[in-house]
BASE-331509 format. One record per residue: x, y, z of N, C-alpha, C, O, CB in turn; residue number from 1; residue in one letter. Coordinates in nm, 2 decimals. Glycine has a CB too. Example, Ala and Ser with C-alpha at 12.3 -4.5 7.8 and 13.67 -1.06 7.14 Angstrom:
2
- npx, npy, npz, capx, capy, capz, cpx, cpy, cpz, opx, opy, opz, cbpx, cbpy, cbpz, i, aa
- 1.32, -0.57, 0.78, 1.23, -0.45, 0.78, 1.32, -0.33, 0.78, 1.42, -0.33, 0.85, 1.13, -0.45, 0.90, 1, A $
- 1.28, -0.22, 0.71, 1.37, -0.11, 0.71, 1.29, 0.00, 0.79, 1.34, 0.11, 0.80, 1.41, -0.06, 0.57, 2, S $
! end
This chain:
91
- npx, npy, npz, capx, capy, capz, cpx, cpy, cpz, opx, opy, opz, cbpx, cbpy, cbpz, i, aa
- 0.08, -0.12, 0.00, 0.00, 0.00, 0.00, 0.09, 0.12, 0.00, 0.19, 0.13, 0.08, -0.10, 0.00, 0.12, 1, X $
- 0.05, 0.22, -0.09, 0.11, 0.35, -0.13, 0.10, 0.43, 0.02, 0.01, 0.40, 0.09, 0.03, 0.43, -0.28, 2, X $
- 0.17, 0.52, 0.05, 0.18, 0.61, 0.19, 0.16, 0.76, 0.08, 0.23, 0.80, -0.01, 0.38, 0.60, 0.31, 3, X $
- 0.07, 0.80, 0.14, 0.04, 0.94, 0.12, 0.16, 1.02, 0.10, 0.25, 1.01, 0.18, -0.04, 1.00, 0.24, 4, X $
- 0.15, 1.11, 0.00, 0.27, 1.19, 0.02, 0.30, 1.28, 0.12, 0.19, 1.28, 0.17, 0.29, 1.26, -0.07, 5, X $
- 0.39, 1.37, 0.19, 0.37, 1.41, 0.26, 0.31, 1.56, 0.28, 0.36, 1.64, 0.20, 0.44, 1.38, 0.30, 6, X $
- 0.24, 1.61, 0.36, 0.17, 1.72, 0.33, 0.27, 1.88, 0.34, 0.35, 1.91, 0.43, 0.05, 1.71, 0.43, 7, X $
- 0.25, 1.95, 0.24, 0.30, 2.05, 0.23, 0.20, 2.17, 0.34, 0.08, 2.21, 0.32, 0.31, 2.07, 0.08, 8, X $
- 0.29, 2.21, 0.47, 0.22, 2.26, 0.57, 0.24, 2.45, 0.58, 0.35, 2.49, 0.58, 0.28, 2.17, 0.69, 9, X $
- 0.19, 2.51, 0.59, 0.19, 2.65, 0.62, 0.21, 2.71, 0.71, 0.11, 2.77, 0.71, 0.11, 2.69, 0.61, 10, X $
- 0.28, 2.76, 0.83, 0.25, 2.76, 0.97, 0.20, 2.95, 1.00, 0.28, 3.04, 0.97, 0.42, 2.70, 1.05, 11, X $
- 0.13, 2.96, 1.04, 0.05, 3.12, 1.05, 0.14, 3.18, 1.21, 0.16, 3.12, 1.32, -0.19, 3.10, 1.09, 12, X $
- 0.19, 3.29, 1.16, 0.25, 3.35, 1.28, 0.19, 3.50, 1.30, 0.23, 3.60, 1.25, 0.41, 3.36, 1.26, 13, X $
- 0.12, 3.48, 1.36, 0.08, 3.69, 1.35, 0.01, 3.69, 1.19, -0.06, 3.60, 1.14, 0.28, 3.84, 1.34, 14, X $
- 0.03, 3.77, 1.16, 0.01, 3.81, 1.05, 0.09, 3.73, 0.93, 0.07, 3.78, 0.82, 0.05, 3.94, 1.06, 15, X $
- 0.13, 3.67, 0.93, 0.28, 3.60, 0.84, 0.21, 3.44, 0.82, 0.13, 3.38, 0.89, 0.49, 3.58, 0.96, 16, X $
- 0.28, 3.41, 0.70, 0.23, 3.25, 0.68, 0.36, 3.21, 0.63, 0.42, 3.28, 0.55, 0.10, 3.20, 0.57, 17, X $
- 0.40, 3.11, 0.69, 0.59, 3.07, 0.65, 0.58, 2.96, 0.61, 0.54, 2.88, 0.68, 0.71, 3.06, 0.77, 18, X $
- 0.62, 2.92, 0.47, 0.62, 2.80, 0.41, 0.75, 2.70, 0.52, 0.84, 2.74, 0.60, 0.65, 2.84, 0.23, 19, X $
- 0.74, 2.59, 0.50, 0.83, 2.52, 0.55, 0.96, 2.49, 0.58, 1.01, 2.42, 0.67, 0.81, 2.46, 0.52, 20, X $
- 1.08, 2.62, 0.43, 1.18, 2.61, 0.42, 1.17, 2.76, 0.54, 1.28, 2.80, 0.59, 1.23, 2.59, 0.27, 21, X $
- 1.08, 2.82, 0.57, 1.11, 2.94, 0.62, 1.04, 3.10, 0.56, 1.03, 3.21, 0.61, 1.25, 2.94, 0.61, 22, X $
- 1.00, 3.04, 0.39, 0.99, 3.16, 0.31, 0.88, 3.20, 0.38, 0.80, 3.11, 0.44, 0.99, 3.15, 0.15, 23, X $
- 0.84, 3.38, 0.39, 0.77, 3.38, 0.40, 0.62, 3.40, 0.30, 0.64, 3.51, 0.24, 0.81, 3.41, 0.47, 24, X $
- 0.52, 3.35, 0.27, 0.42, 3.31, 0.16, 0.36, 3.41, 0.08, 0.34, 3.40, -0.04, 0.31, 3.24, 0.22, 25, X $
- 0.33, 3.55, 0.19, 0.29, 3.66, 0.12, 0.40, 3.73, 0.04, 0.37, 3.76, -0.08, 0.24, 3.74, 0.21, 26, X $
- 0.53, 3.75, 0.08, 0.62, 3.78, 0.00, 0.66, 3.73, -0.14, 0.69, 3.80, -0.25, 0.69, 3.78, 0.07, 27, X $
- 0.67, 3.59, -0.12, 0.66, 3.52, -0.24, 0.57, 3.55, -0.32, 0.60, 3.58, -0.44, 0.64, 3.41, -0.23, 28, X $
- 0.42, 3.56, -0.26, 0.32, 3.61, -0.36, 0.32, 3.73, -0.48, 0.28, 3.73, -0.59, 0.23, 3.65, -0.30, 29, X $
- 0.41, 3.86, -0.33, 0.41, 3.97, -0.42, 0.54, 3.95, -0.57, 0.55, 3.97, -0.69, 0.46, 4.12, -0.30, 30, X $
- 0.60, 3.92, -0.49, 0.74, 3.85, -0.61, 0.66, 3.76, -0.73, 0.72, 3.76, -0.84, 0.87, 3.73, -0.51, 31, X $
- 0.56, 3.69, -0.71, 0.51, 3.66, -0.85, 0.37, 3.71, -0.86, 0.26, 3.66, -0.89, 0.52, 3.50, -0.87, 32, X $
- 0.40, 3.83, -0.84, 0.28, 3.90, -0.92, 0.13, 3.85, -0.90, 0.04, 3.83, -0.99, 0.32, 3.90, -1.07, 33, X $
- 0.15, 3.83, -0.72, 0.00, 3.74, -0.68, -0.06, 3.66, -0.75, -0.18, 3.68, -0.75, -0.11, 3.81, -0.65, 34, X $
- -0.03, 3.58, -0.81, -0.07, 3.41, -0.93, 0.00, 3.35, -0.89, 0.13, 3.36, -0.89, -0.05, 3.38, -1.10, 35, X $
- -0.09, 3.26, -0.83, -0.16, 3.13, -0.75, -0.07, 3.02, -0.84, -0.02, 2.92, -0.80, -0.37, 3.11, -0.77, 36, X $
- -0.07, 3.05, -0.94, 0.04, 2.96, -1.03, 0.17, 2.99, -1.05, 0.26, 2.91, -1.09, 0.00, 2.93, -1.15, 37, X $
- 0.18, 3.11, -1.03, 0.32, 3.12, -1.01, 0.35, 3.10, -0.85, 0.46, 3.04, -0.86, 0.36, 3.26, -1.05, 38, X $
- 0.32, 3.12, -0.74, 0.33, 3.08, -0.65, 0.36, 2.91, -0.63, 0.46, 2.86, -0.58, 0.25, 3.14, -0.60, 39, X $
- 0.25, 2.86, -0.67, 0.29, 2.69, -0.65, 0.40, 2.66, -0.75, 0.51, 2.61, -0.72, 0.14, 2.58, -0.70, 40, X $
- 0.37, 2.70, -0.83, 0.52, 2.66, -0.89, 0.63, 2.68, -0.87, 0.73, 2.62, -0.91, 0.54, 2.68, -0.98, 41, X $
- 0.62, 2.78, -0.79, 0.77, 2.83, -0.70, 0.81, 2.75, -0.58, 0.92, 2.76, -0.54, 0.76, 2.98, -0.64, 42, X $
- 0.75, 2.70, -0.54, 0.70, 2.60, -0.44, 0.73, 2.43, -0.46, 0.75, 2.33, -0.39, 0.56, 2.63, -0.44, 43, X $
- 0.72, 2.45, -0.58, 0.71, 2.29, -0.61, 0.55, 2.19, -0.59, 0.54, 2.08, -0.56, 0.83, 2.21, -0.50, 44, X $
- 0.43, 2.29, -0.62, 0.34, 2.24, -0.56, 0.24, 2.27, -0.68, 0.27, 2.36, -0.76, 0.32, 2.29, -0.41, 45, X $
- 0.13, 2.19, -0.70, 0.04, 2.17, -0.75, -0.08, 2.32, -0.72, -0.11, 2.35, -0.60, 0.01, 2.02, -0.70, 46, X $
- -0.13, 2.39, -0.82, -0.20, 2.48, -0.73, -0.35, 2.43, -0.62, -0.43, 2.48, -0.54, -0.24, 2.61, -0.84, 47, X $
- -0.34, 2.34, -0.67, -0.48, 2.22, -0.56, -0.38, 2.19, -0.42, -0.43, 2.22, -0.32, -0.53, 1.99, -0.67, 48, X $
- -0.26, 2.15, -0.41, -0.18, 2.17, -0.33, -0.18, 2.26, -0.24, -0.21, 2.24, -0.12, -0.11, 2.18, -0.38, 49, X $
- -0.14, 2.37, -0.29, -0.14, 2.52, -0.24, -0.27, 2.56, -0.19, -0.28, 2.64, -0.10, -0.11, 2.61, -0.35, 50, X $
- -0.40, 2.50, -0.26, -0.45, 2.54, -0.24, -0.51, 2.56, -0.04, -0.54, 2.65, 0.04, -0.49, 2.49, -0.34, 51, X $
- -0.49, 2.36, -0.08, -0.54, 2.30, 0.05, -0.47, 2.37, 0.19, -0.52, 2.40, 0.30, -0.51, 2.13, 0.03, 52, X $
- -0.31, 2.38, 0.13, -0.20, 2.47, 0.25, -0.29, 2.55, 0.31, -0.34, 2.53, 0.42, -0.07, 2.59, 0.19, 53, X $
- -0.31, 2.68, 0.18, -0.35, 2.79, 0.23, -0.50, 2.81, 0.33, -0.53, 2.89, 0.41, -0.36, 2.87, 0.12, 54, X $
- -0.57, 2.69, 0.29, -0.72, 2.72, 0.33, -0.66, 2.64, 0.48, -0.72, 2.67, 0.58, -0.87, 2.64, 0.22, 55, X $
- -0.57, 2.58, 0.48, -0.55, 2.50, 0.64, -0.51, 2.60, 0.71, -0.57, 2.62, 0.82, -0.44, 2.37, 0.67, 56, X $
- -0.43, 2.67, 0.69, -0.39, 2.78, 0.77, -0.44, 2.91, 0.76, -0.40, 2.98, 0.86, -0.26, 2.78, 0.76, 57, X $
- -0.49, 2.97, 0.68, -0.60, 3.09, 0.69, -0.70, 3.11, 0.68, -0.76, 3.22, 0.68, -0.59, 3.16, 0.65, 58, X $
- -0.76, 2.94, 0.65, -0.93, 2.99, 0.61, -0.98, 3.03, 0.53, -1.11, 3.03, 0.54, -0.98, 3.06, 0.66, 59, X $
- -0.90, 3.11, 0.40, -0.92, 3.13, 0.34, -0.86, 3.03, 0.18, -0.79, 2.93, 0.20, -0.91, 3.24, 0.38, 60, X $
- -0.90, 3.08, 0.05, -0.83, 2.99, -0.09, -0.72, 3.14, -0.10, -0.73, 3.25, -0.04, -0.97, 2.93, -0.27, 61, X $
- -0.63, 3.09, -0.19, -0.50, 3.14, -0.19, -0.53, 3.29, -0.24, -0.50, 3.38, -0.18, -0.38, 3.04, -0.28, 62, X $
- -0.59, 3.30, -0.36, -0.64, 3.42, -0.45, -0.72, 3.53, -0.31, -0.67, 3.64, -0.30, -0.78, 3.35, -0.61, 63, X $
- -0.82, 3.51, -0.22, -0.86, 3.54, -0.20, -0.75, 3.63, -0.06, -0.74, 3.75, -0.03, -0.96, 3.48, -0.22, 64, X $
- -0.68, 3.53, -0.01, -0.56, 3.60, 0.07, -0.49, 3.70, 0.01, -0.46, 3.80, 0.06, -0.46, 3.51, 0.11, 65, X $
- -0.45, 3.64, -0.14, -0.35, 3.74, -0.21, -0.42, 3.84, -0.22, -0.36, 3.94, -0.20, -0.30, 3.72, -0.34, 66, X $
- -0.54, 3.83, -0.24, -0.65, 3.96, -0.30, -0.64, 4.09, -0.13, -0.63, 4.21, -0.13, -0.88, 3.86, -0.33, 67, X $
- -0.65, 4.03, -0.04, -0.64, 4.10, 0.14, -0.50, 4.16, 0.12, -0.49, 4.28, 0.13, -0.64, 3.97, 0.32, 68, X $
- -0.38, 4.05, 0.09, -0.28, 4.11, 0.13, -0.23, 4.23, 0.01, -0.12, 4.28, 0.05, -0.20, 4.00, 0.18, 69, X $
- -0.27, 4.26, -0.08, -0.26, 4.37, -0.21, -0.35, 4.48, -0.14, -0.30, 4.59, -0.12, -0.33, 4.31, -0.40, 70, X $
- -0.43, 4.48, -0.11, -0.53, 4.59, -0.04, -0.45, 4.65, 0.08, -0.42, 4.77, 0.10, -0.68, 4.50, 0.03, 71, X $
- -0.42, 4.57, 0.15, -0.32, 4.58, 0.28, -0.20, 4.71, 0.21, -0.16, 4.82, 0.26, -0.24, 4.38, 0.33, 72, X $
- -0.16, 4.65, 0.12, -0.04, 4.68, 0.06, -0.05, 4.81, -0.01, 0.05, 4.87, -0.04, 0.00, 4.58, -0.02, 73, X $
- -0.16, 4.85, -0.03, -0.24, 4.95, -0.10, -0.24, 5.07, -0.02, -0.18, 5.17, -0.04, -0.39, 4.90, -0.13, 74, X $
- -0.34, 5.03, 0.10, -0.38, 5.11, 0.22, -0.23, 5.17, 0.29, -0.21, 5.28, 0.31, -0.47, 5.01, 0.33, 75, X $
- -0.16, 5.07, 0.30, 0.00, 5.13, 0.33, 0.05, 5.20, 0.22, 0.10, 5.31, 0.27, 0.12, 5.02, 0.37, 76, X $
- 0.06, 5.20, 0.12, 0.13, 5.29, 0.01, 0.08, 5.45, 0.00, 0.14, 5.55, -0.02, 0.11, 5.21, -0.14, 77, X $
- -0.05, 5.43, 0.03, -0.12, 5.53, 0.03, -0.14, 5.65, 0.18, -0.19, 5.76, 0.19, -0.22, 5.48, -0.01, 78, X $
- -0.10, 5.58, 0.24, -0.06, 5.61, 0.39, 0.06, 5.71, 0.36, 0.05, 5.83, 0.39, 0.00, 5.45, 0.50, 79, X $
- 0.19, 5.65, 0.28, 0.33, 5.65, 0.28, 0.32, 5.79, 0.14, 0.43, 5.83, 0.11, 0.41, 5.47, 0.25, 80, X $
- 0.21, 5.83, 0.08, 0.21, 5.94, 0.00, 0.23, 5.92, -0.15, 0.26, 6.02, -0.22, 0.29, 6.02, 0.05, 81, X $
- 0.22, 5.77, -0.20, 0.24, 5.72, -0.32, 0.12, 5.73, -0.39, 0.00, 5.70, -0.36, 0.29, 5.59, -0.31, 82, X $
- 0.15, 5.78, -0.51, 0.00, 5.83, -0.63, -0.07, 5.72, -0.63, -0.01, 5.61, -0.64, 0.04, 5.87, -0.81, 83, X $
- -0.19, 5.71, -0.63, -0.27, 5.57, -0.71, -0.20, 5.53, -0.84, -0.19, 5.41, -0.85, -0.45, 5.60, -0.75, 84, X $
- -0.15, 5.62, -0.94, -0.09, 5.55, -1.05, 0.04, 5.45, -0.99, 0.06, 5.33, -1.01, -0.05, 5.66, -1.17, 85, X $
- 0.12, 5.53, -0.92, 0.22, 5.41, -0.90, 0.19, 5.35, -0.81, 0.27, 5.26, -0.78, 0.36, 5.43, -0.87, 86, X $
- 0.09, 5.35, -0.74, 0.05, 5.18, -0.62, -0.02, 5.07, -0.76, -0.01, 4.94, -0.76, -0.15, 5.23, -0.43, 87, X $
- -0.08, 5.13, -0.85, -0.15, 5.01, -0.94, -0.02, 4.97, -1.04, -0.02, 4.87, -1.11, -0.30, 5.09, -1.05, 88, X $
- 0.08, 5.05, -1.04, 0.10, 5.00, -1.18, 0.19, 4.90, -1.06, 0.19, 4.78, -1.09, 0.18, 5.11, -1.34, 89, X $
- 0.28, 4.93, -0.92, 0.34, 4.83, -0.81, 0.24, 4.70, -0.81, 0.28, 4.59, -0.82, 0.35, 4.91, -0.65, 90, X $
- 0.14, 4.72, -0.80, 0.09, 4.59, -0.75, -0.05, 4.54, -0.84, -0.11, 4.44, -0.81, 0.06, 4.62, -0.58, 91, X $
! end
């Protein structure tokens, strides 16, 4: 009998979600231009994979995290005195 592969885990710290080697998940995201497929693939993971990670550890599916943490990212840029044109064309 085949043994399950082993699960690719998420671990939630505060605000932070740290993939297993350490990375942390949201950063990765912004680095591939929040796609869910570029993310898993950076990863080594299936985006059904990823998916399951993300919903175990935030409750949420991966797009819709990325989608919070770009808003997040938004609300701070705009805080910091950056035009709406360069927060859209950043993120």
């Amino acid at each position: 009998m085949a043994e399950d592969p082993p699960k690719f885990k998420i671990a939630r710290e505060g605000q932070h979600f740290r993939c297993p080697d350490g990375q942390d998940l949201l950063e990765l995201a912004e680095a591939e231009e929040f796609s869910v497929s570029g993310v898993a693939e950076a990863l080594n993971l299936t985006n059904r994979q990823l998916e399951y990670a993300v919903e175990r550890a935030s409750g949420l599916r991966p797009k819709e995290l990325f989608r919070r943490h770009r808003m997040l990212l938004a609300r701070r840029l705009v805080a910091e005195g950056f035009s709406l044109q360069v927060i859209a064309h950043r993120l």
